[in-house]
PDB file with SEQRES, HELIX, SHEET and CRYST1 records, atoms N, CA, C and O in Angstrom:
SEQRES   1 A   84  UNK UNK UNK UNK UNK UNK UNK UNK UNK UNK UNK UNK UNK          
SEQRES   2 A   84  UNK UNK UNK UNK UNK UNK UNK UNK UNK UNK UNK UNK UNK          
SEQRES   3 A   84  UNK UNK UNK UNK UNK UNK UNK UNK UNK UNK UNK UNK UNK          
SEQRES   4 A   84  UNK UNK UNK UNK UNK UNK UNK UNK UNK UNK UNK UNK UNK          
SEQRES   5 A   84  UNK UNK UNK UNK UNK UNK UNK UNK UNK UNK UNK UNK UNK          
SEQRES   6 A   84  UNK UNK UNK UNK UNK UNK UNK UNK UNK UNK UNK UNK UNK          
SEQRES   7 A   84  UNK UNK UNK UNK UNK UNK                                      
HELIX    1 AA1 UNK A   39  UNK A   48  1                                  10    
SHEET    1 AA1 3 UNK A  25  UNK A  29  0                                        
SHEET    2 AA1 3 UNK A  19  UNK A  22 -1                                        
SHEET    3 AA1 3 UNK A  77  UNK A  78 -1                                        
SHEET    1 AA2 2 UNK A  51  UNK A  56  0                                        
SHEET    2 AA2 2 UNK A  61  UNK A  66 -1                                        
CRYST1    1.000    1.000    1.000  90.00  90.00  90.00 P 1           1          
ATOM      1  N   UNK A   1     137.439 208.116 119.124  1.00  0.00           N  
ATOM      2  CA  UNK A   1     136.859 209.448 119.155  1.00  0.00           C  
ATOM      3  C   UNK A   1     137.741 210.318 120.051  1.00  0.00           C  
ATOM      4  O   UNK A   1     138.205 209.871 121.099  1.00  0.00           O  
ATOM      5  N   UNK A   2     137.975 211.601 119.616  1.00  0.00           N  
ATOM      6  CA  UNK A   2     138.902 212.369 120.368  1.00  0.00           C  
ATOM      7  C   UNK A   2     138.087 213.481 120.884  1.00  0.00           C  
ATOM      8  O   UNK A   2     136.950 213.833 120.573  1.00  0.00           O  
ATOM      9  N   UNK A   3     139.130 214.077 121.957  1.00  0.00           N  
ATOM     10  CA  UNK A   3     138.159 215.279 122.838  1.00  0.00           C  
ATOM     11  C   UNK A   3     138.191 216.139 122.177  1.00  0.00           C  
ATOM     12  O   UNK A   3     139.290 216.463 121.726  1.00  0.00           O  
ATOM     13  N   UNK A   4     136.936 216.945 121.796  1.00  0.00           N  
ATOM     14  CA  UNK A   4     136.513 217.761 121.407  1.00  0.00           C  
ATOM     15  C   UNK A   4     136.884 219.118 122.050  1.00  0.00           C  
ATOM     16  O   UNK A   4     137.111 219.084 123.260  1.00  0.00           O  
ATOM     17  N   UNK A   5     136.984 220.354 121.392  1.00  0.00           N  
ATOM     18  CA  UNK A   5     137.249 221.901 122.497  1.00  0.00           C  
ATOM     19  C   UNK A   5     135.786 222.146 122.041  1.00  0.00           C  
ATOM     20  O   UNK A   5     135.286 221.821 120.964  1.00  0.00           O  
ATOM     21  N   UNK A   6     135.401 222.571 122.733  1.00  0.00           N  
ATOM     22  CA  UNK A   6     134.148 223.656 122.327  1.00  0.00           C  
ATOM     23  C   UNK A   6     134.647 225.465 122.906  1.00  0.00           C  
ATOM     24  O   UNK A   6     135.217 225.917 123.899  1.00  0.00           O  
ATOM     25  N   UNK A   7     134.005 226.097 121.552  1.00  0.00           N  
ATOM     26  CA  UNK A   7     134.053 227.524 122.014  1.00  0.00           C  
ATOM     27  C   UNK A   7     133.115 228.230 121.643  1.00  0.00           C  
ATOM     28  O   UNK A   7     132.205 228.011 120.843  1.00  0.00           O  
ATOM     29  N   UNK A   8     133.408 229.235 122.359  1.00  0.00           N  
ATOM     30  CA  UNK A   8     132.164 230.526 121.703  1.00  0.00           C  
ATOM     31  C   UNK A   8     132.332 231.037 120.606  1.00  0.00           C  
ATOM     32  O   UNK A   8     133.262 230.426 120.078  1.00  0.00           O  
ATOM     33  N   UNK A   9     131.934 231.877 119.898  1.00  0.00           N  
ATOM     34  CA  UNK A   9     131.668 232.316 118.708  1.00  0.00           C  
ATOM     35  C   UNK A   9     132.897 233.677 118.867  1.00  0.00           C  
ATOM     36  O   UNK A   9     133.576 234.122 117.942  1.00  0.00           O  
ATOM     37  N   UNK A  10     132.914 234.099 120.198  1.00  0.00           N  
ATOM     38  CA  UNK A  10     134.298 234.971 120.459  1.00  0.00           C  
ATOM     39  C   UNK A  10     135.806 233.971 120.203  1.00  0.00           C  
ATOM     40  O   UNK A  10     136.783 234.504 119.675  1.00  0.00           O  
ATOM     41  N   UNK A  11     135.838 232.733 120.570  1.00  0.00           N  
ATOM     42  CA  UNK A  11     137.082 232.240 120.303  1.00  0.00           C  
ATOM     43  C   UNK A  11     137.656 231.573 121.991  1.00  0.00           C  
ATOM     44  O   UNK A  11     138.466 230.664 122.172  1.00  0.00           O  
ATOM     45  N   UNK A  12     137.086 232.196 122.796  1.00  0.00           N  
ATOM     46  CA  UNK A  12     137.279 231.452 124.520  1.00  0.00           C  
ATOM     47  C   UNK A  12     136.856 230.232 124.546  1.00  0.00           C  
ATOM     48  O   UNK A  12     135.834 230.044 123.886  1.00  0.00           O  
ATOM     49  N   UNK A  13     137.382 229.152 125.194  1.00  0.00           N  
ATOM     50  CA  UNK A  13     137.131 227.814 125.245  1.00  0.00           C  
ATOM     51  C   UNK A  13     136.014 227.833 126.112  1.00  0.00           C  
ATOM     52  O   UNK A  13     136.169 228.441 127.171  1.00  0.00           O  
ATOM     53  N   UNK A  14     134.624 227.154 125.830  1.00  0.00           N  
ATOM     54  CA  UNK A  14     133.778 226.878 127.057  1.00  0.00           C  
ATOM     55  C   UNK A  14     134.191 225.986 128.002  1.00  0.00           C  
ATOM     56  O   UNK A  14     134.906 225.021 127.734  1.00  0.00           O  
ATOM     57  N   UNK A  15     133.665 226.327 129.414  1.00  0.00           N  
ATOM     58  CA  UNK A  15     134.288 225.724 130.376  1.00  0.00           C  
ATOM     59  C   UNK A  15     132.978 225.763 131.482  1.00  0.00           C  
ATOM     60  O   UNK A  15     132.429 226.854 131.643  1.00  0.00           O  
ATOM     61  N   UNK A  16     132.374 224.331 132.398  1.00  0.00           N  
ATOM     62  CA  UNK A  16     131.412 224.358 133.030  1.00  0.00           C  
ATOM     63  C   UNK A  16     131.891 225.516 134.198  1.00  0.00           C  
ATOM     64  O   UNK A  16     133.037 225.700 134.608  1.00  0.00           O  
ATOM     65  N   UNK A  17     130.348 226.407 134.693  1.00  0.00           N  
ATOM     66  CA  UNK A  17     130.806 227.595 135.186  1.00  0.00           C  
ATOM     67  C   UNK A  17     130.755 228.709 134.783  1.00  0.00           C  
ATOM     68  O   UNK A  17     130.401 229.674 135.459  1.00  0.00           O  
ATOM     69  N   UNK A  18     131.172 228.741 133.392  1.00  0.00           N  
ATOM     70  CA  UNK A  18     131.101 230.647 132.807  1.00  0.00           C  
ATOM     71  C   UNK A  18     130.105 230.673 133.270  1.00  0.00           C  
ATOM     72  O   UNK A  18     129.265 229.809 133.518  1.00  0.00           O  
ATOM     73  N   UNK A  19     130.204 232.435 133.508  1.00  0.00           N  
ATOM     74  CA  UNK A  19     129.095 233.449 133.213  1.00  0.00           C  
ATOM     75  C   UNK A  19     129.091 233.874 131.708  1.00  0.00           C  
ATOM     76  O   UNK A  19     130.113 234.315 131.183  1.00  0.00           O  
ATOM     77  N   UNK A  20     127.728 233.707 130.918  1.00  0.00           N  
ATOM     78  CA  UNK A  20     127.639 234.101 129.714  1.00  0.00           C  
ATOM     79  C   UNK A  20     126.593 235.020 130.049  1.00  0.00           C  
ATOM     80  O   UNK A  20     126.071 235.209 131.148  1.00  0.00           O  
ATOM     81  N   UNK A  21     126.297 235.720 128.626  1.00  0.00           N  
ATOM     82  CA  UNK A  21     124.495 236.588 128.469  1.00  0.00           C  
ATOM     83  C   UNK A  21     123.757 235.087 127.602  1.00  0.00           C  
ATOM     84  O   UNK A  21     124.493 234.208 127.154  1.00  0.00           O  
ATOM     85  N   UNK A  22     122.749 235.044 127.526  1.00  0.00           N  
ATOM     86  CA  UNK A  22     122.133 234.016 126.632  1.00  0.00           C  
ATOM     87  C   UNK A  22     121.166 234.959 126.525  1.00  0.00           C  
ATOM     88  O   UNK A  22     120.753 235.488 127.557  1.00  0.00           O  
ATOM     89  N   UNK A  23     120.641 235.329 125.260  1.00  0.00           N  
ATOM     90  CA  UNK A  23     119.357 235.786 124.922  1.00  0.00           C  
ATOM     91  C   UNK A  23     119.616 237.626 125.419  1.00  0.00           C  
ATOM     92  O   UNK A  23     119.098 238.563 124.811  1.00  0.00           O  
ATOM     93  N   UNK A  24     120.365 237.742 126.420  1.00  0.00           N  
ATOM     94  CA  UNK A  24     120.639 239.085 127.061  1.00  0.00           C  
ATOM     95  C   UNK A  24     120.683 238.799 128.076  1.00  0.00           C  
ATOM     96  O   UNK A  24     121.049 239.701 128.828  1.00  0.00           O  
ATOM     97  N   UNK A  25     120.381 237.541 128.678  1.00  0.00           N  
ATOM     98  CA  UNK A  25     119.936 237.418 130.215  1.00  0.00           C  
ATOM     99  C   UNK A  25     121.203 236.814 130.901  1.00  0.00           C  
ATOM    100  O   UNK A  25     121.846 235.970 130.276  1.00  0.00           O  
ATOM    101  N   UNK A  26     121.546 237.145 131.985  1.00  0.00           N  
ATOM    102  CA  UNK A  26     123.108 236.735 132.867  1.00  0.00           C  
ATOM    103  C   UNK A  26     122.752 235.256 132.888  1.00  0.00           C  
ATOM    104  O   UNK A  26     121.613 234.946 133.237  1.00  0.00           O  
ATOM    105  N   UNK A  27     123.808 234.126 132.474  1.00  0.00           N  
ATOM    106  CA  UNK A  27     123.420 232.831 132.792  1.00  0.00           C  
ATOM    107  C   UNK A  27     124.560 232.159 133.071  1.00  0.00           C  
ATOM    108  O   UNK A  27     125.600 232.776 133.301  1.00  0.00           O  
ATOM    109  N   UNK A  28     124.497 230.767 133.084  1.00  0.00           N  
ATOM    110  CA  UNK A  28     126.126 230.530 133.138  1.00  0.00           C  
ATOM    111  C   UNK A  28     125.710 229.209 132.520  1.00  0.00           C  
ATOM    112  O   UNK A  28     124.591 228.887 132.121  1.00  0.00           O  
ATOM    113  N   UNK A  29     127.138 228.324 132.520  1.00  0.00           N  
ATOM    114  CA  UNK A  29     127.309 226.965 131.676  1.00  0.00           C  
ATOM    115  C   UNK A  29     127.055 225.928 133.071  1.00  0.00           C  
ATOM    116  O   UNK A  29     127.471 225.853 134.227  1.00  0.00           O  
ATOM    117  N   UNK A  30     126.217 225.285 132.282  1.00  0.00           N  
ATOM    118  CA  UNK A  30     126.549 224.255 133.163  1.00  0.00           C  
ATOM    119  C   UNK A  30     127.573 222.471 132.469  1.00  0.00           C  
ATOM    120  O   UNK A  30     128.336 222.320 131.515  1.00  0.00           O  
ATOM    121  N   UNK A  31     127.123 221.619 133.381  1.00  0.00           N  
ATOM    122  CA  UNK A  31     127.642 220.920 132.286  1.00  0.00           C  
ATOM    123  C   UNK A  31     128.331 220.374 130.629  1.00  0.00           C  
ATOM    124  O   UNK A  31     127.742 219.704 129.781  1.00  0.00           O  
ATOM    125  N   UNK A  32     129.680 220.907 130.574  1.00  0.00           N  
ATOM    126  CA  UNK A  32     129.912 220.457 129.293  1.00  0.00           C  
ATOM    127  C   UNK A  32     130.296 218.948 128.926  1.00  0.00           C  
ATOM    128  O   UNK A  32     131.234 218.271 129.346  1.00  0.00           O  
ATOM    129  N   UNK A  33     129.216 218.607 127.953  1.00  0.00           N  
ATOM    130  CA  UNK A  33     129.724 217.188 127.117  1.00  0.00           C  
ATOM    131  C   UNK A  33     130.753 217.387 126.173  1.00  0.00           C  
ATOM    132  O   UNK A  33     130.549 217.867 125.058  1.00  0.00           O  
ATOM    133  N   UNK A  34     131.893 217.015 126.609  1.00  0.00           N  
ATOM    134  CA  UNK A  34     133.065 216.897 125.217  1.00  0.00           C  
ATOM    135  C   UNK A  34     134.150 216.187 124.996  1.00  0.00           C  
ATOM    136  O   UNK A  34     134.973 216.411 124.109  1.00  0.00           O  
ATOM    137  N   UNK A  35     134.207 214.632 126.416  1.00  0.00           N  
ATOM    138  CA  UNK A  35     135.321 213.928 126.349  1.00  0.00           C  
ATOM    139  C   UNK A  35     134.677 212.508 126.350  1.00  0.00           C  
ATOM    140  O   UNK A  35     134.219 212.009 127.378  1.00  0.00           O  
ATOM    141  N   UNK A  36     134.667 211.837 125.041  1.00  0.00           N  
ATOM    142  CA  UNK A  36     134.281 210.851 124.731  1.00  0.00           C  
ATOM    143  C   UNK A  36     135.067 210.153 125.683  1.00  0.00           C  
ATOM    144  O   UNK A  36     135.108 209.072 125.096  1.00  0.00           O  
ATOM    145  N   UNK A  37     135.687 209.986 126.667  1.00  0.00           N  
ATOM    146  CA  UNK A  37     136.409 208.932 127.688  1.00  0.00           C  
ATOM    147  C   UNK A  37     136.221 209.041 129.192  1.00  0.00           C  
ATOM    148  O   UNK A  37     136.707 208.308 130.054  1.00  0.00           O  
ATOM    149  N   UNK A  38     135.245 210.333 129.383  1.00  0.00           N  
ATOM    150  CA  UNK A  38     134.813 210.735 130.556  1.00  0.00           C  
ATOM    151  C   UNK A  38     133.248 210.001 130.842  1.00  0.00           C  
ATOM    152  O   UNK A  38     132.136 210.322 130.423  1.00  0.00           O  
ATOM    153  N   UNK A  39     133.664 208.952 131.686  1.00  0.00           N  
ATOM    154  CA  UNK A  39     131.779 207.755 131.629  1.00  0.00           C  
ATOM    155  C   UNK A  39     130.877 209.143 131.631  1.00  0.00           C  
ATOM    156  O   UNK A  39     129.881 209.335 130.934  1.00  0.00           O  
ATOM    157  N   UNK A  40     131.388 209.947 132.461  1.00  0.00           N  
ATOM    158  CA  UNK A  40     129.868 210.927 133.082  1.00  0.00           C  
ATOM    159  C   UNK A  40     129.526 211.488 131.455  1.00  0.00           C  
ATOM    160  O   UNK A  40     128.338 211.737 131.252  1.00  0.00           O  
ATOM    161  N   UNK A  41     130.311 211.664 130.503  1.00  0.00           N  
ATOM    162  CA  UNK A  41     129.463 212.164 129.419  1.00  0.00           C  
ATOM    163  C   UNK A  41     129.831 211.569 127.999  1.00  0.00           C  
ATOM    164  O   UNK A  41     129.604 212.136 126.930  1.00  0.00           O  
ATOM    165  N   UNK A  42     130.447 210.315 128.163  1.00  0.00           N  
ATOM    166  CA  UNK A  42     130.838 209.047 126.896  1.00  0.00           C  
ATOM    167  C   UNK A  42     129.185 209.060 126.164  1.00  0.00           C  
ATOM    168  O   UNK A  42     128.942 209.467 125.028  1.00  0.00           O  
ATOM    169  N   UNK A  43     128.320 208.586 127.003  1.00  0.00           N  
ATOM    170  CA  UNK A  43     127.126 208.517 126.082  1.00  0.00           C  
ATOM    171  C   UNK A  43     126.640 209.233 125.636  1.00  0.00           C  
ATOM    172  O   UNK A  43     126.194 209.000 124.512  1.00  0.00           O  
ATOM    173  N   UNK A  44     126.391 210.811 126.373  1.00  0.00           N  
ATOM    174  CA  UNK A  44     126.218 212.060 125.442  1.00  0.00           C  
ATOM    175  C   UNK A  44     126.398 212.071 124.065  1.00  0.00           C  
ATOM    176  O   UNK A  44     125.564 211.861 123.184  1.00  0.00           O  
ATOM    177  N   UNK A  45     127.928 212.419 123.951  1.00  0.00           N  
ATOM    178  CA  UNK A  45     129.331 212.446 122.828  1.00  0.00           C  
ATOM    179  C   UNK A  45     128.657 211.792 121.691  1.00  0.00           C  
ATOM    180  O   UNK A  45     128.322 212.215 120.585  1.00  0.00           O  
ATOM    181  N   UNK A  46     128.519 210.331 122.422  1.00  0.00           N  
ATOM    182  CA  UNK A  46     128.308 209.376 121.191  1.00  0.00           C  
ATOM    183  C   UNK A  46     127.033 209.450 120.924  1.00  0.00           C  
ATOM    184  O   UNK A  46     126.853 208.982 119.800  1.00  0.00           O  
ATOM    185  N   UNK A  47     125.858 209.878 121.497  1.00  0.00           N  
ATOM    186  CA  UNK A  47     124.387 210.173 120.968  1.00  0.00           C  
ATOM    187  C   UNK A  47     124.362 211.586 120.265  1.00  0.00           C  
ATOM    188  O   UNK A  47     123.401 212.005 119.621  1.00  0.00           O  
ATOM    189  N   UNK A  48     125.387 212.174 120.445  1.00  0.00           N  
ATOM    190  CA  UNK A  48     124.955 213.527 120.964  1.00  0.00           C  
ATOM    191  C   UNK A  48     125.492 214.434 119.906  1.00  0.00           C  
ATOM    192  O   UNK A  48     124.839 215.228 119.229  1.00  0.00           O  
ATOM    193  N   UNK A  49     126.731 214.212 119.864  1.00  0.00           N  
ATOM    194  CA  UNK A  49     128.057 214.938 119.427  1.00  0.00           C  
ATOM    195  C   UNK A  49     129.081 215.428 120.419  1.00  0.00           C  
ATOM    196  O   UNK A  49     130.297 215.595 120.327  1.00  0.00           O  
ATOM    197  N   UNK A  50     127.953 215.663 121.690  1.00  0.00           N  
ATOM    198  CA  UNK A  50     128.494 216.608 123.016  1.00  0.00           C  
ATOM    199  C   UNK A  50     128.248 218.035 122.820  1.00  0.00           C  
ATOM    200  O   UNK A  50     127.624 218.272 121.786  1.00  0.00           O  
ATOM    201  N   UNK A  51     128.487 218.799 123.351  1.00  0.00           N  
ATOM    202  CA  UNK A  51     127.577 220.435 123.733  1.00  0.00           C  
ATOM    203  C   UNK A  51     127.674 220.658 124.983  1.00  0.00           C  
ATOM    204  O   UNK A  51     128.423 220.030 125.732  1.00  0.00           O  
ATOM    205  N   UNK A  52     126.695 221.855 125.423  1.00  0.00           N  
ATOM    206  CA  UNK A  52     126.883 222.581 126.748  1.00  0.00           C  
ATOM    207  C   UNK A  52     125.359 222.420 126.990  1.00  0.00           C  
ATOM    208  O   UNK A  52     124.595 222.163 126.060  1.00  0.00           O  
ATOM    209  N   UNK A  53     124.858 222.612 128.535  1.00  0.00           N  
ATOM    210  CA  UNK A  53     124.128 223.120 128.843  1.00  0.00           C  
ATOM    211  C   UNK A  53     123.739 224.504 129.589  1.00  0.00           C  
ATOM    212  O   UNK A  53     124.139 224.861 130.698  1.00  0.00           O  
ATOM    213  N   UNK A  54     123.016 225.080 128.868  1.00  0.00           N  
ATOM    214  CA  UNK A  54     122.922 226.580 129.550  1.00  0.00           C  
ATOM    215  C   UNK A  54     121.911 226.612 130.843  1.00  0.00           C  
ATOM    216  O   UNK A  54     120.804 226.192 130.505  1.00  0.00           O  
ATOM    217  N   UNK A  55     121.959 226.916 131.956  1.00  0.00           N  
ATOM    218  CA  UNK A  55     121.161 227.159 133.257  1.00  0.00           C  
ATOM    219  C   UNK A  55     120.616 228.500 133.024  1.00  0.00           C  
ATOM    220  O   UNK A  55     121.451 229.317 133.412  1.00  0.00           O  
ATOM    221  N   UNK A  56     119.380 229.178 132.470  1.00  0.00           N  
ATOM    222  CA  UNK A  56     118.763 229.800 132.466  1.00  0.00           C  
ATOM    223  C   UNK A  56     117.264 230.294 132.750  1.00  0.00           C  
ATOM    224  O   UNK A  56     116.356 230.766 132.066  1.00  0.00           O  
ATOM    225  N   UNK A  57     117.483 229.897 134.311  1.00  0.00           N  
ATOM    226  CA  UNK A  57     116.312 230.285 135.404  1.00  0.00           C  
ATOM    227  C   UNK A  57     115.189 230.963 134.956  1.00  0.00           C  
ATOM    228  O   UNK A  57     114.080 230.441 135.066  1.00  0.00           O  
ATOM    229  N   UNK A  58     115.402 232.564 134.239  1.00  0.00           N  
ATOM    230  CA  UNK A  58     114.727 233.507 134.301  1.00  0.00           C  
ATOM    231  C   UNK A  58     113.203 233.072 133.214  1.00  0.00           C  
ATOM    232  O   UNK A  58     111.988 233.229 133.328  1.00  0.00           O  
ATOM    233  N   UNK A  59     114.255 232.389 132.046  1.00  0.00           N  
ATOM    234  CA  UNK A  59     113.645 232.578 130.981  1.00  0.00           C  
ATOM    235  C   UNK A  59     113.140 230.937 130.468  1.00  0.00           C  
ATOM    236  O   UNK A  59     111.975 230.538 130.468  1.00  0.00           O  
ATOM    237  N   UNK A  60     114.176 230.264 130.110  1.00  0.00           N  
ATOM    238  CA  UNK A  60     113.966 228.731 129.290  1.00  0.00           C  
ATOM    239  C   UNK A  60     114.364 227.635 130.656  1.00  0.00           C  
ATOM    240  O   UNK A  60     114.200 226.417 130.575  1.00  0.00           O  
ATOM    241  N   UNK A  61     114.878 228.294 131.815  1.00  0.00           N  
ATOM    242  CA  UNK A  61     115.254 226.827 132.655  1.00  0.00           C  
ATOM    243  C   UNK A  61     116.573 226.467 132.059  1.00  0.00           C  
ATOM    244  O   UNK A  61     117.427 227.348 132.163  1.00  0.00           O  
ATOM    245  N   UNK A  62     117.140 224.705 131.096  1.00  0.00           N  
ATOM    246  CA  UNK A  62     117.740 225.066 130.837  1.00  0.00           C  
ATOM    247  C   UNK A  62     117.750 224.857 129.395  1.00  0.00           C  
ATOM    248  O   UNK A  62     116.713 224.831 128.731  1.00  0.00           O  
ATOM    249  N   UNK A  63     118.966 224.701 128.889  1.00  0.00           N  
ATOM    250  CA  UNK A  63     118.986 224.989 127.309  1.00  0.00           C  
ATOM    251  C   UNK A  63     120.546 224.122 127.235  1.00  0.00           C  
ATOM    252  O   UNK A  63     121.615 224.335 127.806  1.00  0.00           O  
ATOM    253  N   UNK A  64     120.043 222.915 126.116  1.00  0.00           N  
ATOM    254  CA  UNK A  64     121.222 222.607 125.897  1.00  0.00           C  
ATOM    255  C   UNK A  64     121.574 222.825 124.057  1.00  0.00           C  
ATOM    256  O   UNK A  64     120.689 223.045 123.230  1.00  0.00           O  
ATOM    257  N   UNK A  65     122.974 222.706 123.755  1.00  0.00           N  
ATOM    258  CA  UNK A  65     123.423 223.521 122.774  1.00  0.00           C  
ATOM    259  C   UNK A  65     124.367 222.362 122.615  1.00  0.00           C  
ATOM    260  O   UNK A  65     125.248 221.949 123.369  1.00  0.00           O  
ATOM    261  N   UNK A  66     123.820 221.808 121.049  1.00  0.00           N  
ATOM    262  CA  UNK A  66     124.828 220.631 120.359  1.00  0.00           C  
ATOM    263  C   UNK A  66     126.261 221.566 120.204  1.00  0.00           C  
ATOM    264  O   UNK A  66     126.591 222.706 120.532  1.00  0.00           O  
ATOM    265  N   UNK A  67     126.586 220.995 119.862  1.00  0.00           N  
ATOM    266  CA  UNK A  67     127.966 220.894 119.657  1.00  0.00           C  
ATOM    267  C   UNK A  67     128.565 221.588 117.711  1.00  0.00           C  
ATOM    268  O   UNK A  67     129.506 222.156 117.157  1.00  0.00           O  
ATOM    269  N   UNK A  68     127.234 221.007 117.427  1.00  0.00           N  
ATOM    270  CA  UNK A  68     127.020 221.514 116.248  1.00  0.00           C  
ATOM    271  C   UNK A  68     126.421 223.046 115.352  1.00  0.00           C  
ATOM    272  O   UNK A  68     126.475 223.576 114.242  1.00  0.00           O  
ATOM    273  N   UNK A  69     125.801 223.273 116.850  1.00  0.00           N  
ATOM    274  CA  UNK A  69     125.259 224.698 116.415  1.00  0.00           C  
ATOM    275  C   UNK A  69     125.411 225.759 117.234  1.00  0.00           C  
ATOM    276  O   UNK A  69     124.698 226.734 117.473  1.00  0.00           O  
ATOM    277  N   UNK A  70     126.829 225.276 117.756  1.00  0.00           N  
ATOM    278  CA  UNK A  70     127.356 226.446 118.730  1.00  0.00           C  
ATOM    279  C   UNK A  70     127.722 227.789 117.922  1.00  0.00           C  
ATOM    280  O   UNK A  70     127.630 228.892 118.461  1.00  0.00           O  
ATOM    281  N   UNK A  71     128.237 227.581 116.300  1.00  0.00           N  
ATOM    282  CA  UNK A  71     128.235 228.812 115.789  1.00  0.00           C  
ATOM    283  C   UNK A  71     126.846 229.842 115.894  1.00  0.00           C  
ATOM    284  O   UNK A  71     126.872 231.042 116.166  1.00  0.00           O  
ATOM    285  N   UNK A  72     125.472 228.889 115.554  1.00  0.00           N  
ATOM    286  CA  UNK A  72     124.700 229.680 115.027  1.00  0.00           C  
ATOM    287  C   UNK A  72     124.167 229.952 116.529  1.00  0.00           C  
ATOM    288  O   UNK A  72     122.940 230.021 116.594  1.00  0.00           O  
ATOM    289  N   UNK A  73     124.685 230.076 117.439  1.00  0.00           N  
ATOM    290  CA  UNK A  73     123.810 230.596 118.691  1.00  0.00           C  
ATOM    291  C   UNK A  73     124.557 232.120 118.928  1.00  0.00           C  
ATOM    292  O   UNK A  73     125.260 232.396 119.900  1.00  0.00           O  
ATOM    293  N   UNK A  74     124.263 232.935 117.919  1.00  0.00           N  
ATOM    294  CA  UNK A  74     124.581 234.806 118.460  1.00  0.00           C  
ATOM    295  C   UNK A  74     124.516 235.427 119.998  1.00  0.00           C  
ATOM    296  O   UNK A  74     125.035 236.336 120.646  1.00  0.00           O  
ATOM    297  N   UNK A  75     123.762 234.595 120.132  1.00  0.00           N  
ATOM    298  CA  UNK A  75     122.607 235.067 121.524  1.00  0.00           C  
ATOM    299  C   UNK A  75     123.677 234.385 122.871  1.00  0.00           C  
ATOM    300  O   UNK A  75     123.506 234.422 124.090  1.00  0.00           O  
ATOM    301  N   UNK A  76     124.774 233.794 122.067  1.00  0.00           N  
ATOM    302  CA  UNK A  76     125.385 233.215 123.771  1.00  0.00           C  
ATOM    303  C   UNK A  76     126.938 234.235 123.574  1.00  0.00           C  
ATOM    304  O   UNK A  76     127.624 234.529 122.595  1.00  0.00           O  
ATOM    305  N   UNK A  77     127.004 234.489 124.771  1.00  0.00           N  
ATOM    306  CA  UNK A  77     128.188 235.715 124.867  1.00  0.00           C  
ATOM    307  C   UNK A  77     128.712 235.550 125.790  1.00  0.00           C  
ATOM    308  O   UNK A  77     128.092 235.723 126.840  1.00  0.00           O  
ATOM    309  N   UNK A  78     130.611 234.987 125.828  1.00  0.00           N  
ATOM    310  CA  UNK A  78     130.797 234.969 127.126  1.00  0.00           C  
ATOM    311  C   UNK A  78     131.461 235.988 127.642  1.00  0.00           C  
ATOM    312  O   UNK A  78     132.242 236.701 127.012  1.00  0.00           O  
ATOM    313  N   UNK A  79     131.045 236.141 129.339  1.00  0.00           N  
ATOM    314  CA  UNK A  79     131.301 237.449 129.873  1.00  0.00           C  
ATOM    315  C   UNK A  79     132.505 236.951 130.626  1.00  0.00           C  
ATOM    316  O   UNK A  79     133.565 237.189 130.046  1.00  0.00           O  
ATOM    317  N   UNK A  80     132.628 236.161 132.057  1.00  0.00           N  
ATOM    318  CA  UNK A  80     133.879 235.874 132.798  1.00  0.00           C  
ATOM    319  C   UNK A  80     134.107 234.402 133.147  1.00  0.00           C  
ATOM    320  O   UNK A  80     133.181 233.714 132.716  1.00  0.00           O  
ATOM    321  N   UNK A  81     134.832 233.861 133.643  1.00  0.00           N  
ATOM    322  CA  UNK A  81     135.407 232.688 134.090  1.00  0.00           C  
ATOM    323  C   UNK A  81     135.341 232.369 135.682  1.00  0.00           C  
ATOM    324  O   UNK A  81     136.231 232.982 136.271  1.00  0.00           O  
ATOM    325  N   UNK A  82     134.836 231.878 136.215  1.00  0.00           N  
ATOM    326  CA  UNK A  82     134.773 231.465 137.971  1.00  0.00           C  
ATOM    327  C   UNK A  82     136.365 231.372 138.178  1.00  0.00           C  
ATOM    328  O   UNK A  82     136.836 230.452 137.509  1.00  0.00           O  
ATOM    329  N   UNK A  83     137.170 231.971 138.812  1.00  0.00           N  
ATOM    330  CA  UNK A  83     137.987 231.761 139.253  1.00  0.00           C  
ATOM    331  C   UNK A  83     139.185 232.548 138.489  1.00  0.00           C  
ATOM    332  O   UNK A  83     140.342 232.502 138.907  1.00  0.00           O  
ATOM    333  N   UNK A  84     138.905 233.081 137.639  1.00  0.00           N  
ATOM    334  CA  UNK A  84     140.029 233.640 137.074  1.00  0.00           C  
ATOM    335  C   UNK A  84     140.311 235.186 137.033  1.00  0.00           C  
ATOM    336  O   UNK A  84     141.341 235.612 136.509  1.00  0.00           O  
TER     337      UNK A  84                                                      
END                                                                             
């Protein structure tokens, strides 16, 4: 199994950290599953597909997002990068 990129629907690679909007609301990424060789998220991957989790306090807590239906999520928008 090979590492996966995940991106947004803009074309930016997700990366744990963004600031996105989710829903409209400021949120950010937390944890991404996407390297079938990384122990911390091998079992994800392989249950999973791998995906992101969204940290969204205000509204849902958090929200995680297969890997598979990262197109159909409109509602996630990324805004900046920690550090860049």
């Amino acid at each position: 199994m090979s590492v996966l990129i995940l991106k947004y629907r803009s074309g930016e690679e997700i990366k744990k950290g963004d600031r996105v909007l989710f829903h409209g609301n400021p949120t950010e990424v937390e944890p991404v599953a996407f390297d079938p060789n990384e122990p911390e998220h091998a079992w994800h991957v392989r249950e999973f597909g791998g995906g992101v989790m969204i940290l969204d306090p205000m509204i849902s807590g958090r929200t995680f997002i297969a890997t598979d239906q990262l197109n159909d999520y409109e509602d996630l928008e990324f805004v900046s990068r920690v550090g860049t």
